[in-house]
Each structure stands twice: as C-alpha cells, then as structure tokens.
MARNUTI-6289 format. One line per field, with one value per residue: x, y, z of N, C-alpha, C, O in turn; residue number from 1; residue in one letter. Coordinates in steps of 0.05 Angstrom, whole numbers, plus 5000, padded with zeros to 4 digits. Atoms other than C-alpha are relative to their C-alpha. Last residue first. Layout:
nX <- X_... $
nY <- Y_... $
nZ <- Z_... $
caX <- X_... $
caY <- Y_... $
caZ <- Z_... $
cX <- X_... $
cY <- Y_... $
cZ <- Z_... $
oX <- X_... $
oY <- Y_... $
oZ <- Z_... $
pos <- NUM_... $
code <- A_... $
//
This chain:
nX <- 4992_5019_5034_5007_5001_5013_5020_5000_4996_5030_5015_4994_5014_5034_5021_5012_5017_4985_4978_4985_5029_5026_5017_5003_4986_4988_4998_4986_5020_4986_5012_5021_5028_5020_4985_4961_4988_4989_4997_5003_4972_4999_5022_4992_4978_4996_4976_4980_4976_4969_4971_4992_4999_4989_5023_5020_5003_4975_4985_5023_5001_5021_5030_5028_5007_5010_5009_4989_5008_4988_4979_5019_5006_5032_5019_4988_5020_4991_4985_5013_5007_4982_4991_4980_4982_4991_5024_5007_4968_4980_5018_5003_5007_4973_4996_4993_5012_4998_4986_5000_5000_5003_4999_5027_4988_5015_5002_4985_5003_5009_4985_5012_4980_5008_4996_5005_4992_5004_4996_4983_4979_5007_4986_4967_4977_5009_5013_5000_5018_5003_5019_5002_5009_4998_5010_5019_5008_4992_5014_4982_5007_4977_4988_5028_5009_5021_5019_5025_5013_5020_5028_5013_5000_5014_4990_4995_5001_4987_5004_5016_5020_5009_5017_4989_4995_5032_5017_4979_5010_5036_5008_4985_5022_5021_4989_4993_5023_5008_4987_5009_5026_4997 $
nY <- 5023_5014_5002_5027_5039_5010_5008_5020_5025_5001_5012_5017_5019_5016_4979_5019_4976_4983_5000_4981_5005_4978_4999_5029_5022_5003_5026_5002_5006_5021_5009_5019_4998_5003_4978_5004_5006_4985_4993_4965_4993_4983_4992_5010_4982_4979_4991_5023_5010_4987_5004_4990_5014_4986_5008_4979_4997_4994_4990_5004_5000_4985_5021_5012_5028_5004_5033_5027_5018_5022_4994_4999_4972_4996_5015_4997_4982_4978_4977_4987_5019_5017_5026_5032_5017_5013_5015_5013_5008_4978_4980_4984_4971_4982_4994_5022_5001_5026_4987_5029_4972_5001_4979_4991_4973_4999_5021_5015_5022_5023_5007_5000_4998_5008_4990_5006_4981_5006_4996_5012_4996_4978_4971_4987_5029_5028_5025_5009_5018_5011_4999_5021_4994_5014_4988_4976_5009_4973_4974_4982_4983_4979_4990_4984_4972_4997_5015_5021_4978_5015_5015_4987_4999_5014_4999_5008_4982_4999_4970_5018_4996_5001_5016_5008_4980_4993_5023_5003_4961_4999_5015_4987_4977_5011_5002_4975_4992_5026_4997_4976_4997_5016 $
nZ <- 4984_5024_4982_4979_5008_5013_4979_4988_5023_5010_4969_5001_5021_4999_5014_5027_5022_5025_4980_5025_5038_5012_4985_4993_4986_4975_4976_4988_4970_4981_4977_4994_4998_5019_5016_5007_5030_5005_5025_5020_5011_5019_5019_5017_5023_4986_4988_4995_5010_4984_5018_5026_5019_5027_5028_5004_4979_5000_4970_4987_4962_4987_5002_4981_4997_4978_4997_4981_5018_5010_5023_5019_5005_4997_5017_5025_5014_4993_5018_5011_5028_5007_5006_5022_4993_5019_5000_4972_4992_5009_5006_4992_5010_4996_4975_4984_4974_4983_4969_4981_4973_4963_4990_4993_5010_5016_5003_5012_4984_5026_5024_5027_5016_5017_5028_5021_5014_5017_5025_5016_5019_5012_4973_5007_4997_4986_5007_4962_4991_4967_4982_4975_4971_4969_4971_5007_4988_4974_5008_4997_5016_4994_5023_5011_5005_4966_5001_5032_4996_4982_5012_5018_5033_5040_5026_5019_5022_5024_5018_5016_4992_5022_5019_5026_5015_5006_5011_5035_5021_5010_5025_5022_5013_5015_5029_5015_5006_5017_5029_5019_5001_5023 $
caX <- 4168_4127_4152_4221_4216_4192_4241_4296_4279_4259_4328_4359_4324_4335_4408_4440_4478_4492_4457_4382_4337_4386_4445_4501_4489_4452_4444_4429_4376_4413_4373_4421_4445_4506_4548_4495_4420_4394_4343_4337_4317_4261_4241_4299_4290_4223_4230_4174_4134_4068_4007_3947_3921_3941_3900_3945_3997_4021_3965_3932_3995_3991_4052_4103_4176_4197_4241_4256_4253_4253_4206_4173_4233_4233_4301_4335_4290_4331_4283_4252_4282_4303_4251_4249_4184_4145_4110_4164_4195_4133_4092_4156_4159_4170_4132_4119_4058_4057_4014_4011_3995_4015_4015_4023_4103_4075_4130_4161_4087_4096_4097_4062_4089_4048_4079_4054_4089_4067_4073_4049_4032_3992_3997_3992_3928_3885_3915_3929_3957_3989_4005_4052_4052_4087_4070_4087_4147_4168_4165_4186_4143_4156_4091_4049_4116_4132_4160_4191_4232_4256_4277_4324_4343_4324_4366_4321_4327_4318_4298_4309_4372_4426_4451_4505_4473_4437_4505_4544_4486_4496_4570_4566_4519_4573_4633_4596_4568_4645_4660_4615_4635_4706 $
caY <- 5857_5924_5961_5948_5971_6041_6047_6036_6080_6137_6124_6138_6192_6219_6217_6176_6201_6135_6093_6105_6055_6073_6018_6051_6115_6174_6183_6251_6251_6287_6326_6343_6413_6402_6430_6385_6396_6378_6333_6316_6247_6218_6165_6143_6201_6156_6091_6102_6167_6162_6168_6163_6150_6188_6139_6175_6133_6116_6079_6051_6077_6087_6079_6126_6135_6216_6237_6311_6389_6439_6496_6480_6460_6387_6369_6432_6412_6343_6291_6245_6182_6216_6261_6316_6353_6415_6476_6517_6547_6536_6482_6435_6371_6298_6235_6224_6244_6252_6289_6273_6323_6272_6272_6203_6176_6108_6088_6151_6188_6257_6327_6359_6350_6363_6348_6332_6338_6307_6308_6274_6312_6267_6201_6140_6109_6168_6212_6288_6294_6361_6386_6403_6433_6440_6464_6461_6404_6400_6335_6264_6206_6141_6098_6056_6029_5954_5935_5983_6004_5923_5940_5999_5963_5969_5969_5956_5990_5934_5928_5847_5869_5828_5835_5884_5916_5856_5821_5883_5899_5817_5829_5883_5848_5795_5848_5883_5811_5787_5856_5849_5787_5797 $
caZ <- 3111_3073_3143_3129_3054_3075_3136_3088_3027_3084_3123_3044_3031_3101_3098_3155_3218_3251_3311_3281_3318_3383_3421_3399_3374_3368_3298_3258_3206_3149_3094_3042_3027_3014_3069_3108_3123_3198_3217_3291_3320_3362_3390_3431_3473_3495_3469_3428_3431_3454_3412_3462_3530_3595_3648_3703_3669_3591_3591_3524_3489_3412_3374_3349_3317_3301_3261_3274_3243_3295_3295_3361_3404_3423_3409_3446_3502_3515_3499_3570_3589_3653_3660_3689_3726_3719_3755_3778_3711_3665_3650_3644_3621_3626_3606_3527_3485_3404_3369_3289_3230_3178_3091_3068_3046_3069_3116_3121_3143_3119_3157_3214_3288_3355_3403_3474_3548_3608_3678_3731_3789_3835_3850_3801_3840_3845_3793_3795_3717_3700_3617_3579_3508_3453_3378_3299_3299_3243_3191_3187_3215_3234_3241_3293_3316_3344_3268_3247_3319_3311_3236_3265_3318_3379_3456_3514_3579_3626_3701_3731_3770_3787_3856_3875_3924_3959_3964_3983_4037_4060_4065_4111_4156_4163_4169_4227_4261_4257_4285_4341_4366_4366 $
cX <- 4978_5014_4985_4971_5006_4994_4972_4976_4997_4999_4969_4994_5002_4987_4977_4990_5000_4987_5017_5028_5024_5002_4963_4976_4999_5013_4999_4990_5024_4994_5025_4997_4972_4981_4977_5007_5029_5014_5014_5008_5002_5030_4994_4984_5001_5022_5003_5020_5021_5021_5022_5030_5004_4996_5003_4982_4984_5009_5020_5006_4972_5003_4978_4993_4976_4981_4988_4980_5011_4983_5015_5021_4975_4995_4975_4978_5011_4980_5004_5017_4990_5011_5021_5003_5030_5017_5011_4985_5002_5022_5012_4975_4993_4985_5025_5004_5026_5003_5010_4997_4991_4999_4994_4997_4971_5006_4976_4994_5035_5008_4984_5023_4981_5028_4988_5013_4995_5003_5005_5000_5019_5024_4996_5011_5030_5016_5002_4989_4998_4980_5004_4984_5000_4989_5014_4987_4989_4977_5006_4986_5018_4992_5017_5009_4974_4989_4992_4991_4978_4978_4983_4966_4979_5012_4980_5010_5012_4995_5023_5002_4984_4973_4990_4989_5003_5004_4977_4983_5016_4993_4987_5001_5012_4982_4973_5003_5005_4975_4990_5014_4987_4973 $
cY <- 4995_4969_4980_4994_4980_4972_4990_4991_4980_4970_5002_4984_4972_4987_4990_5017_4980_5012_5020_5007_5011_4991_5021_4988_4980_4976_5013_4973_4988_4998_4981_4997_4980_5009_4988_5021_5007_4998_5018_5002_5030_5013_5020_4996_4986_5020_5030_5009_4975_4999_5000_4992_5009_4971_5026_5003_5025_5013_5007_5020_5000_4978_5012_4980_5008_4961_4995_4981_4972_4973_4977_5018_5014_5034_5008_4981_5009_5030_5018_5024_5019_4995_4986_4974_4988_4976_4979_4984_4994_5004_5030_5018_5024_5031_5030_5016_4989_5009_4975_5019_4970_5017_4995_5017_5014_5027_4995_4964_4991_4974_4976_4997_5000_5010_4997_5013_4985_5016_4995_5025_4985_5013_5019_5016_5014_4985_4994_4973_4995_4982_4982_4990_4977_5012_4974_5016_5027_5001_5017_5028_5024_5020_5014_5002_5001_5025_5007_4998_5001_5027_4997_4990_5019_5009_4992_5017_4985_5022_4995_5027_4991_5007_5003_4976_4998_5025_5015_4988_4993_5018_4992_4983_5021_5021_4987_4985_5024_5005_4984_5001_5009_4994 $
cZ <- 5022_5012_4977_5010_5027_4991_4981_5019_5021_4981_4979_5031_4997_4982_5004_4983_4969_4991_4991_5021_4988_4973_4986_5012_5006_5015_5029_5025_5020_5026_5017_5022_4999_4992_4970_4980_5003_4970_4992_4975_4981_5000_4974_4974_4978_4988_5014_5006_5012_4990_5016_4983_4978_4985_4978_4979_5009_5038_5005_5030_5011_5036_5016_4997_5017_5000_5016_4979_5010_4982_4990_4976_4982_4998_4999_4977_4977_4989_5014_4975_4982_4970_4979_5012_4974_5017_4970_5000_5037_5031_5002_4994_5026_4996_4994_5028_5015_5034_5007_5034_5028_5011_5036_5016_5002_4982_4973_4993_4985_5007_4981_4982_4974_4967_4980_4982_4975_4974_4973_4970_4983_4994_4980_5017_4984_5006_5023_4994_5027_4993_5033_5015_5016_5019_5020_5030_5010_5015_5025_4998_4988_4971_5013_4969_4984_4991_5025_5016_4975_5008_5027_4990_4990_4986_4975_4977_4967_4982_4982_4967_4978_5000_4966_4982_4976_4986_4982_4988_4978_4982_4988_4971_4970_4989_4993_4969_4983_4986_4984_4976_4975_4987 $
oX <- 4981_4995_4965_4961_5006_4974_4959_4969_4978_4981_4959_5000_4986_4967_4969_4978_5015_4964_5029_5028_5039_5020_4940_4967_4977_5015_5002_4972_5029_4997_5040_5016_4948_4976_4961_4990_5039_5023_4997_5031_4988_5047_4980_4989_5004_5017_5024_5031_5032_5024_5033_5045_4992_5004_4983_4973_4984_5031_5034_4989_4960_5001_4976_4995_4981_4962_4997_4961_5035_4961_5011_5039_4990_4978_4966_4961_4994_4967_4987_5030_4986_5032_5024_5009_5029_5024_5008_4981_5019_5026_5011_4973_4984_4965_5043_5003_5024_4997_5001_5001_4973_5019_4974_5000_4969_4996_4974_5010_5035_5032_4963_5042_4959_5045_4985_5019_5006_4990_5020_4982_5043_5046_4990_5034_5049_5028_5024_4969_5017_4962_5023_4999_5000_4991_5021_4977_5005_4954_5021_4969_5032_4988_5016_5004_4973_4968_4970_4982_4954_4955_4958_4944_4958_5017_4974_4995_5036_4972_5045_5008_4994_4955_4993_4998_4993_4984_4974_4969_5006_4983_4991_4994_5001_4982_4960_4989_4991_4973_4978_4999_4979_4971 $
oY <- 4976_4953_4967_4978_4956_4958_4972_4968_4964_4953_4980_4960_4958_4974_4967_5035_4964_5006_5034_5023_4995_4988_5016_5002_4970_4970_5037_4970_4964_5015_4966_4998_4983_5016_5005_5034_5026_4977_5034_4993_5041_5016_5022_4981_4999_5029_5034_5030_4974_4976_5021_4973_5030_4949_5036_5023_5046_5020_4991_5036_5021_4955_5037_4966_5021_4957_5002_4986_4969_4962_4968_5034_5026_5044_5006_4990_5010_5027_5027_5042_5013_4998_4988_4962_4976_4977_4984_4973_4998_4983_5048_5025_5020_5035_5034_5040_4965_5032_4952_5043_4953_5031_4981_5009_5026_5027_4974_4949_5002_4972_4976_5012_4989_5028_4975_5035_4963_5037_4975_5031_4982_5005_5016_5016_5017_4986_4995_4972_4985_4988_4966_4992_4954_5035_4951_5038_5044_4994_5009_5032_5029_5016_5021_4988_4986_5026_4995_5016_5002_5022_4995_5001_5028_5033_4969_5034_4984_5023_4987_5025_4978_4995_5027_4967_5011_5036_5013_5000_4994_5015_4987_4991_5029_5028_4997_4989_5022_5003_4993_4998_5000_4996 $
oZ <- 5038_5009_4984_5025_5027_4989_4990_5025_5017_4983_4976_5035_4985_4986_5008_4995_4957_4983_5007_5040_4977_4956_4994_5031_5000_5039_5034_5041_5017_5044_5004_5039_4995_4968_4961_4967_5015_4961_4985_4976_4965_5017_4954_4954_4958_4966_5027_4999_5034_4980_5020_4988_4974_4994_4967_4968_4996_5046_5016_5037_5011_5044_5021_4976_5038_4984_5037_4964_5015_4983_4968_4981_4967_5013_4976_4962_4960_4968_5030_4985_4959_4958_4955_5033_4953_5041_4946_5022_5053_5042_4984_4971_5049_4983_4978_5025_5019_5040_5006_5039_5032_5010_5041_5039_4980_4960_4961_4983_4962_5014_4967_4981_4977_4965_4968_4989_4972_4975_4972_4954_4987_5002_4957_5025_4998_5028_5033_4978_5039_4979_5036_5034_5010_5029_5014_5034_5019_5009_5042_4981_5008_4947_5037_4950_4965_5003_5026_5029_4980_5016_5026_4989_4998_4985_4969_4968_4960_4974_4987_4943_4960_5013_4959_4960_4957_4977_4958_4972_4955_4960_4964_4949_4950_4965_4975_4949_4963_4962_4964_4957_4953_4963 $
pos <- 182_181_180_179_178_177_176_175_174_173_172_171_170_169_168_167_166_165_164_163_162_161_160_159_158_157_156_155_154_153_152_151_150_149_148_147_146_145_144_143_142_141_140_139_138_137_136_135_134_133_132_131_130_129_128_127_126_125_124_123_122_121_120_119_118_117_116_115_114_113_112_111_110_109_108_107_106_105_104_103_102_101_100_99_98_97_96_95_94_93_92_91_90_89_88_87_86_85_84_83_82_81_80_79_78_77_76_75_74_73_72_71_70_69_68_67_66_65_64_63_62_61_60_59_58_57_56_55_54_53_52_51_50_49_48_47_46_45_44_43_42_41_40_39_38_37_36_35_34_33_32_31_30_29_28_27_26_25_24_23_22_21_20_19_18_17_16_15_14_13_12_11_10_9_8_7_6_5_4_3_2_1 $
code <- X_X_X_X_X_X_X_X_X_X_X_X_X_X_X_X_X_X_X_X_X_X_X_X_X_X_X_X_X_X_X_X_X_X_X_X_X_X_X_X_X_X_X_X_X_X_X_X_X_X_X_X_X_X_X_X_X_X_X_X_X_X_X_X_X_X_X_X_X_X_X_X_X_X_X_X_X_X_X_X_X_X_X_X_X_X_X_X_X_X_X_X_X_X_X_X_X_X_X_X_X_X_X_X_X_X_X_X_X_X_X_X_X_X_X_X_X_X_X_X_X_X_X_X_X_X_X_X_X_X_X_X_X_X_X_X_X_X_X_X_X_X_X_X_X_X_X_X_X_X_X_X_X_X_X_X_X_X_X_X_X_X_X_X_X_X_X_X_X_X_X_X_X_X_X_X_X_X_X_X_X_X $
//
C-alpha cells in the first residue's frame, strides 16, 4: 500500500511540474507594433544567400547562420535598399547545417524571390553575430506574388503575424509609411 501511495504521489508531482505554466513567450505583433520596434520594412528580391558556422566560447560551437542579401526600396521612406539581413538556421550544404524552428521555410528564402522583409539591428544575435536580423524570425518576412491582375500581393500568414491577410503592396506600403510617421 505503501508503495503505491509513494507511485501515485510522485506521479502527481511530474503532472504538476509538467503542466506548470511556463514563463517562454512567442509574441504575437501587430502590424503597427512590427513599425514601430523595426529598423525598416523593405520590399525588393532577394539577390544572394549565404550561411555561415560560428565556434563560440560561451554559446557552443556550430551555430549557424544564414544572411540575405535583398535590394529594393525602403516602405517606410520609399529610398532605394541593398540590405542583409541575418537570422538563426541554415544549411552550408547537405551535412554541414542546422534547423531552425523559428527559422523561413527555404522556398521563402530562395535568391530570386521577391519578399517583405521587417529588420532591426541585433547587438547579439549569439556567438557575438552582430547586425541586421530579421524580426520575429519567419515572422519577418513575407512573399510577393502578382495576382490574375497583375497586382503585387504580399501574402499574409495569419493569425497572430505583422501581415495576417494577403494585402496589396500599395496599399501595405501606404500603411506602413503612415505608421512609421506616428
């Protein structure tokens, strides 16, 4: 009888400590709240990728890292941009790489493709990587595709993401312009 009692107790401890409340948060932004924390959002294609290895000291070794460079036109100032941005994840080539989680599907990140893209600048993004990183991570960037029309359309991702609904881009450019002058 003992033992059991001790079985279920310990058992209900692990539930306890499983099913606690945790502190870790993947924040939801807004449109205006990706504004206002961002560097700039830029639109334009995306002209190179590369990955690179960090052996760090205190982070550990093999961190990967994967830049873009994109050339277009600032949306908040409409001002020509050749940007890189920087977030976790990547492949050097088909043994030497890591995924990440948080990190754009490779479809998005194709050189050629045309995207949205939200930055800021990252003091430490780890393995004293410093630079432009993309905000939010996937939630950073968005693909551009033209409709039976032939208008631009910066495809949402939903609940929860800067851009939740496919939107035209003249009309995400109009908005992100007059949230950044707020």
């Amino acid at each position: 009888m003992k033992s059991s009692f001790f079985f279920l107790s310990a058992a209900l401890v692990c539930s306890a400590l499983l099913s606690a409340p945790s502190n870790a948060k993947i924040k939801a932004l807004t449109l205006p709240e990706m504004v206002d924390i961002a560097d700039d959002a830029v639109v334009g294609q995306i002209t190179q990728r590369d990955v690179f290895r960090i052996d760090h000291p205190v982070d550990g070794p093999e961190l990967y890292y994967t830049t873009l460079s994109v050339q277009g036109r600032s949306l908040v100032d409409g001002s020509e941009q050749a940007v890189e941005v920087t977030f976790a994840g990547g492949f050097i080539d088909a043994s030497n790489g890591v995924f990440n989680s948080e990190a754009p599907e490779e479809h998005e990140v194709a050189v050629g493709k045309e995207v949205v893209i939200f930055h800021r600048f990252i003091k430490n993004m780890g393995g004293d990587v410093s630079g432009q990183g993309l905000m939010a991570a996937h939630g950073g960037i968005y693909a551009v595709n033209a409709n039976a029309k032939g208008e631009q359309i910066v495809l949402g991702r939903g609940v929860g993401y800067a851009i939740s609904d496919n939107v035209r881009l003249d009309v995400l450019d109009q908005e992100i312009t007059l949230l950044s002058k707020n």
